[in-house]
C-alpha positions in Angstrom: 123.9 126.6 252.6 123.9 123.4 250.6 123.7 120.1 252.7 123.7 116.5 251.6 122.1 115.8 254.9 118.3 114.0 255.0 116.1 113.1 257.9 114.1 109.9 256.9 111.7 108.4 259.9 113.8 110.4 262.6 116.8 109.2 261.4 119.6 111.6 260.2 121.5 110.8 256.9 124.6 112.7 257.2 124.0 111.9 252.8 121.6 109.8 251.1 124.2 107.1 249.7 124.3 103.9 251.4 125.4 100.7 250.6 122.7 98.1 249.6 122.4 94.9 251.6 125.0 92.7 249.4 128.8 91.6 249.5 130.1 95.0 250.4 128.7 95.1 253.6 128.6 91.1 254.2 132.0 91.9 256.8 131.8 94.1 259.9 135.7 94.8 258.5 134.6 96.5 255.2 131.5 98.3 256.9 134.0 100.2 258.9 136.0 101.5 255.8 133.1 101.7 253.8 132.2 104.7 256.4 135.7 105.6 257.1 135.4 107.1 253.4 132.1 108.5 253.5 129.0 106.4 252.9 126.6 107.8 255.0 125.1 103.9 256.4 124.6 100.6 255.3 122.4 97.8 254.7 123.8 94.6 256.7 124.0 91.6 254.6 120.6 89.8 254.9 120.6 88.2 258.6 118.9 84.9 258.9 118.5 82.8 261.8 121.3 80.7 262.6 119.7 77.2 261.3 118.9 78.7 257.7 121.5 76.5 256.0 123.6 78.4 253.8 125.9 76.4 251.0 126.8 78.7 248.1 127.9 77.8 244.5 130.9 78.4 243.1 131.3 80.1 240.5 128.5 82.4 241.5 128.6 85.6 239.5 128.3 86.5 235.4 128.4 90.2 233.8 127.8 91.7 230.8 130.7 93.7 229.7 131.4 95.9 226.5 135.0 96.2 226.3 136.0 96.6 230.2 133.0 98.5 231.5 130.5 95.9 233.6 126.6 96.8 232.7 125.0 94.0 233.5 125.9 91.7 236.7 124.3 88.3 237.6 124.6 86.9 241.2 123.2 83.4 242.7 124.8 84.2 246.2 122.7 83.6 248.8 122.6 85.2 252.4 125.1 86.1 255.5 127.3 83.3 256.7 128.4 85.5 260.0 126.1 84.3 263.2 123.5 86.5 265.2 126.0 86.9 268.1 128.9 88.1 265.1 126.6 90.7 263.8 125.5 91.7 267.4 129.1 92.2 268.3 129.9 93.8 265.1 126.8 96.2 265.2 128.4 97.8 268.7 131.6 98.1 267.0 130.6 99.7 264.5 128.1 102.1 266.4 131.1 103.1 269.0 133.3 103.9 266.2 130.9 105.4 263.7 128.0 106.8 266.0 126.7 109.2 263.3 126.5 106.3 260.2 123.3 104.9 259.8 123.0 101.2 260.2 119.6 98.8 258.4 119.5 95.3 259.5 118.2 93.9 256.6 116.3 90.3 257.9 114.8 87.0 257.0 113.3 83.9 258.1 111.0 81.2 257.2 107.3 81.7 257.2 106.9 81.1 260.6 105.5 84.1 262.9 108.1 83.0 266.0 111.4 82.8 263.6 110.5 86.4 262.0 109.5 88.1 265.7 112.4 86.2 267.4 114.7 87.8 264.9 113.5 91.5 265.6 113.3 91.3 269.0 116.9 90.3 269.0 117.9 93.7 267.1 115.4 95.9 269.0 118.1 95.6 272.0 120.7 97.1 269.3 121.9 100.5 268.3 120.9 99.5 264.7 118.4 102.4 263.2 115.9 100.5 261.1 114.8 97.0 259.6 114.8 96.6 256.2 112.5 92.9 255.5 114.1 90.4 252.7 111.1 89.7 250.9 112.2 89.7 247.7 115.8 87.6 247.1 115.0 86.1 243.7 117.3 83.1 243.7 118.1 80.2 246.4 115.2 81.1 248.9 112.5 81.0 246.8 112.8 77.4 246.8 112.3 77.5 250.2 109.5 79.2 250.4 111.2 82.7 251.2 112.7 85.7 249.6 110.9 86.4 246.7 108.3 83.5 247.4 107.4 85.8 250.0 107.6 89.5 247.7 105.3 87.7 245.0 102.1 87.2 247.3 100.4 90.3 248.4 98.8 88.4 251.3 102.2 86.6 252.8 103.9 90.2 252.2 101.4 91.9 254.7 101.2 88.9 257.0 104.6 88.9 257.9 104.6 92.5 257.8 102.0 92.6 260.6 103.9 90.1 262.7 107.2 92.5 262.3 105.1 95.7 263.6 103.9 93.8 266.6 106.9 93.9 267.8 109.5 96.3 265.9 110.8 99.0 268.4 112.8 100.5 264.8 111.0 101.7 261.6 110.8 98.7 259.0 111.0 99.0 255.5 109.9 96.5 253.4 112.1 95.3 249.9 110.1 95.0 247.3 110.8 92.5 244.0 110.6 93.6 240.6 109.5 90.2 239.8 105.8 90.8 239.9 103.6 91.7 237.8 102.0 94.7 239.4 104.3 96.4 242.3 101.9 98.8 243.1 99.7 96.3 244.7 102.2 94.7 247.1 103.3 97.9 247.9 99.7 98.5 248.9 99.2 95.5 251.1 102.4 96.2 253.0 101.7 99.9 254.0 98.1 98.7 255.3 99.9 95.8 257.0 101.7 98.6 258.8 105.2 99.4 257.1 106.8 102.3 257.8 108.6 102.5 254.4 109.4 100.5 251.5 113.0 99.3 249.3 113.3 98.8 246.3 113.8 97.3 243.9 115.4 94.5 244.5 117.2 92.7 241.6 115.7 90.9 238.6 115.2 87.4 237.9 117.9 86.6 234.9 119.9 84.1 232.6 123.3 85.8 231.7 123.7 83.6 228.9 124.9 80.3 227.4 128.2 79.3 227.0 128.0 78.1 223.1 130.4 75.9 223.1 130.0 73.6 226.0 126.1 74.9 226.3 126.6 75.6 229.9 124.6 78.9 231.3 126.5 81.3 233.1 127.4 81.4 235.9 129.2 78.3 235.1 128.8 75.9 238.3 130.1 72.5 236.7 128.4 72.6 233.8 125.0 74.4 235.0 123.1 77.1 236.4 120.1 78.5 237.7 117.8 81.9 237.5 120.1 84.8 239.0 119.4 88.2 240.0 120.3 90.5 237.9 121.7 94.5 238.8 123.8 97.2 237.4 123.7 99.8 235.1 121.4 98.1 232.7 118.5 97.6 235.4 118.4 101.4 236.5 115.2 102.2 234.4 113.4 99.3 235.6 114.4 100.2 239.4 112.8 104.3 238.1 109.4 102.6 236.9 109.2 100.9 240.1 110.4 103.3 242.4 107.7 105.8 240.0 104.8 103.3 240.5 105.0 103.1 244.5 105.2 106.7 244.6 101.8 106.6 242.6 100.2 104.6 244.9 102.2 105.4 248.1 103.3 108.2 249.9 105.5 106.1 252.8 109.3 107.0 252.7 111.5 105.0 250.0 115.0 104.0 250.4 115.5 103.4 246.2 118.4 101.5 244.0 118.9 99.3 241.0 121.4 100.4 239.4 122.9 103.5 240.3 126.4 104.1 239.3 126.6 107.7 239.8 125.0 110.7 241.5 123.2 111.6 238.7 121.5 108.2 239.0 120.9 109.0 242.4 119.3 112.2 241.5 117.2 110.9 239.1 115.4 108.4 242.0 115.1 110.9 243.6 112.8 112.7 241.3 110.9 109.7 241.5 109.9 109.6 244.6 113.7 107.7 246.7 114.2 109.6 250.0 117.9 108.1 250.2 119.5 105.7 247.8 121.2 102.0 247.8 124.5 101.3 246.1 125.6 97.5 245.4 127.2 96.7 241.7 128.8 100.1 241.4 131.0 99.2 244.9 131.5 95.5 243.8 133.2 96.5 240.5 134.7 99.8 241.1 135.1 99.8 244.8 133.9 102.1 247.6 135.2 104.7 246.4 133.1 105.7 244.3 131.4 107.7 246.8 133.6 110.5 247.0 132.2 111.7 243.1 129.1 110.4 244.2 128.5 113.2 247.1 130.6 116.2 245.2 128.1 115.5 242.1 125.3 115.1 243.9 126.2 119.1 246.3 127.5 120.4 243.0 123.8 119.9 241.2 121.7 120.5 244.1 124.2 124.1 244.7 123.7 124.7 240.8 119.9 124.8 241.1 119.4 126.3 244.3 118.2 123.6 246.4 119.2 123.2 249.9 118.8 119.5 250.4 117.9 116.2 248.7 114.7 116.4 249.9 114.4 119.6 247.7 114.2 117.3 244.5 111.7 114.7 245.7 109.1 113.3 244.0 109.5 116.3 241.4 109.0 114.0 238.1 105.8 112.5 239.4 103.8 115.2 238.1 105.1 114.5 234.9 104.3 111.0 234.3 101.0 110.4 233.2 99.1 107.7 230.8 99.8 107.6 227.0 96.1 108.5 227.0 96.5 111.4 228.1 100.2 112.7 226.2 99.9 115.5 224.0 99.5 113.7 220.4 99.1 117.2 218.5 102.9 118.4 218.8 105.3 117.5 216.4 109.3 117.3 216.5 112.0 116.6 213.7 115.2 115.9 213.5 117.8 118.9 212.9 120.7 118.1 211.6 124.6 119.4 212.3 126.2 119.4 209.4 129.7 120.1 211.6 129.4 116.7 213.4 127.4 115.0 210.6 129.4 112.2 208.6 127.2 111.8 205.9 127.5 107.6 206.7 123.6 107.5 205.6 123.3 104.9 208.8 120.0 107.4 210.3 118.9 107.0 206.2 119.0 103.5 206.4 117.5 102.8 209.8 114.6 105.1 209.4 113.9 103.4 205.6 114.0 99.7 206.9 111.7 101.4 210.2 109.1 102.2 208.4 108.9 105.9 207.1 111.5 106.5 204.6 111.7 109.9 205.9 115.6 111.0 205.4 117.4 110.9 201.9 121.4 111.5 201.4 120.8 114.9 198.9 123.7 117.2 198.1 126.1 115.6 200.7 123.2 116.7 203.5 120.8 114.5 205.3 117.3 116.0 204.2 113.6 115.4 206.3 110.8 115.0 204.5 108.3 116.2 207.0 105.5 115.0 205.2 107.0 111.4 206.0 107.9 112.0 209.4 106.8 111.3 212.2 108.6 112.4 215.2 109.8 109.1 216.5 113.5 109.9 217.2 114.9 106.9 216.1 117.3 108.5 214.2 118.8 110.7 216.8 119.3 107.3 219.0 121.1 105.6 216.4 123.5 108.4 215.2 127.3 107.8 216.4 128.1 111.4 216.1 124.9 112.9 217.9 124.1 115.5 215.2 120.6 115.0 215.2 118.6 116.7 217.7 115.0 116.7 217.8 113.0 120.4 217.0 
C-alpha cells in the first residue's frame, strides 16, 4: 500500500511535511497543535544562546499581494526570544505528548568554537532528532557576523561545521543561503566538513518596495527599512534551482523548501533531489491547516502513479537537467491554436510582433503561424488569458 511515511538518517517521518524553522513553530503551544493536526515534525525557531541580544522591529513584515492572495512575503524578524531552559522544557513536552513527531533544533551562535559546541552538547541530552545549523539568516545577524555572514564563506561554513561534528550525538543538517553566488560550492565544503545533510534554501535577500508617497521602504519601521528575506510562492523556482544544484554536486539527504504552498510543490522538490520538505509562508498566511490537502494530494499522486513512498519520486528530474549546450536545438514546436477558447483579442499577435518575429497575423477571424517566422519560443502560449495556445 501507499504510505506518506520516509526514513531520512534513521529517523522516521510519519510524512515528509514539516514546518520550517520560523514564527509557526517559535511557541512550544502552537508546536503541539501544529502536530495535533498532522505535520509530521518541526523545525524549532532558531535557538541562540541566551546572551545573543534579540530586539525586533516593528513593523516587521511586507507582501506582495494580487487581489487577496500573498505571493511574495518579506520578513526582518530575527531569532527565538524563549530561553535554553524554555525550549529544553518544552522539547520533553512535546516529545511525551507527540513521541512519533519529528523534532530539528535549528541553532546558532557567534563564531566562537565554545558558544557553537556548548549549544549542541546542551541538546545532545534531549529527545530532539537532528540539528539543523543557521548559517544562512539573511537579515539582523549578518551584521554580526552570523547567519548568512557565515552561509556566504565556504571556509567559515565548514569550520563551524567541523566543530558541530566533534561533538553532535544527532545528524546535523546544514541551511544553506540562496544568497551566493555559487551553492554548489558551499554545499561542497560542508559535506567534507562532515555534514550529515543539508537545508535549503533559506530565504532571499529583498526590498519589498517603496512607499511613493512618503518614500519609506517597506516594511515601514518609522520611516525606514532594511534588506529582508524574502519567501513564498514567488521564490519556489529559485529554492528548485538550488535544491537541483546540491543534488548535482551532492548526494547527502536534503530537507528542501522555499516556497511550497501545496503538495504538488512538495512533489516537485522532490524530484529534485528533497528527502522531506519545509513549510513556513504557506502556514503564516493560511494557517496550519493546510496540511490536511497537503498529505491527501501528496498519497492521491504518489497512489495515481504507483509509487509506494516519497522516496519513490526522488531525485527523478535530475536526469533531465542538463546544460543548454547540450539541449536538443534540431526540434521545433508551434503554437496550435483553439479556436473554442480563442477570443480573437490579437494580444499573442501583438506580443509576438513587438518580441521580435512577427509570426502570428489576425486572418479570417483565426490566429494564423507563419512557420517560416517562427521560432518556437512559446511566448505566446504564456501570455494568452484563455490558454488556447498549446505548443506542437
Amino acid at each position: 500500500m501507499t504510505t506518506l511515511k520516509t526514513t531520512v538518517l534513521g529517523i522516521d517521518f510519519e510524512n515528509p511535511f514539516i514546518l520550517a524553522s520560523a514564527p509557526p513553530t517559535a511557541k512550544i503551544s502552537s508546536i503541539d497543535k501544529a502536530f495535533t493536526l498532522g505535520w509530521g515534525g518541526a523545525v524549532l525557531k532558531t535557538i541562540t544562546p541566551d546572551d545573543l541580544l534579540m530586539v525586533e522591529a516593528s513593523e516587521r513584515y511586507a507582501s506582495w499581494k494580487v487581489g487577496p492572495k500573498v505571493y511574495g512575503f518579506e520578513n526582518i524578524e530575527l531569532l527565538s526570544h524563549m530561553t535554553i531552559q524554555e525550549w529544553l522544557d518544552g522539547i520533553a513536552f512535546l516529545k511525551q505528548k507527540h513521541p512519533t513527531k519529528v523534532i530539528i533544533a535549528s541553532i546558532m551562535a557567534p563564531v566562537v568554537k565554545e558558544e557553537w559546541q556548548n549549544l549542541v552538547k546542551t541538546f545532545n541530552n534531549t529527545e530532539i532528532d537532528a540539528f539543523e545549523l543557521n548559517f544562512s539568516c539573511p537579515h539582523g545577524m549578518p551584521e554580526k557576523g552570523i547567519g548568512m555572514a557565515i552561509g556566504t564563506s565556504a571556509e567559515i561554513s565548514a569550520m563551524i561545521t567541523k566543530w558541530v561534528m566533534e561533538v553532535a550525538k544527532k545528524p546535523v543538517f546544514v541551511k544553506l543561503s540562496p544568497n551566493v553566488t555559487d551553492i554548489k560550492e558551499i554545499a561542497k565544503a560542508v559535506e567534507k566538513a562532515g555534514a550529515d545533510g543539508l537545508a535549503a534554501i533559506n530565504t532571499v535577500q529583498s526590498l519589498m518596495g517603496i512607499d511613493l508617497d512618503t518614500f519609506a521602504p517597506y516594511p515601514n519601521v518609522n520611516g525606514k527599512s532594511t534588506f529582508g528575506g524574502y519567501s513564498g510562492i514567488s521564490v519556489k523556482p529559485i529554492g528548485l534551482r538550488c535544491v537541483a544544484q546540491i543534488r548535482q554536486a551532492s548526494n547527502l539527504p536534503i530537507l528542501g523548501m522555499g516556497g511550497i504552498s501545496s503538495w504538488h510543490d512538495a512533489a516537485e522538490y522532490m524530484c529534485v533531489g528533497a528527502d522531506v520538505v519545509q513549510v513556513c509562508t504557506e502556514v503564516m498566511v493560511n494557517g496550519y491547516a493546510v496540511i490536511n490537502a497537503m498529505k491527501q494530494g501528496l498519497l492521491n499522486y504518489l497512489e495515481s502513479k504507483g509509487f509506494e513512498s516519497p522516496q519513490d519520486i526522488k531525485n527523478r528530474a535530475i536526469a533531465n537537467l542538463t546544460a543548454h549546450e547540450k539541449l536538443n536545438k534540431e526540434r521545433q514546436v508551434y503554437p496550435e491554436i483553439d479556436d473554442s477558447l480563442c477570443i480573437k483579442c490579437g494580444k499573442c499577435v501583438n506580443i509576438c510582433d513587438e518580441s521580435e518575429h512577427s509570426a502570428l497575423s489576425l486572418v479570417n477571424n483565426h490566429i494564423k503561424v507563419n512557420k517560416d517566422a517562427c521560432i518556437g519560443c512559446s511566448l505566446c502560449s504564456h501570455v494568452c488569458a484563455k490558454s488556447a495556445i498549446k505548443m506542437k
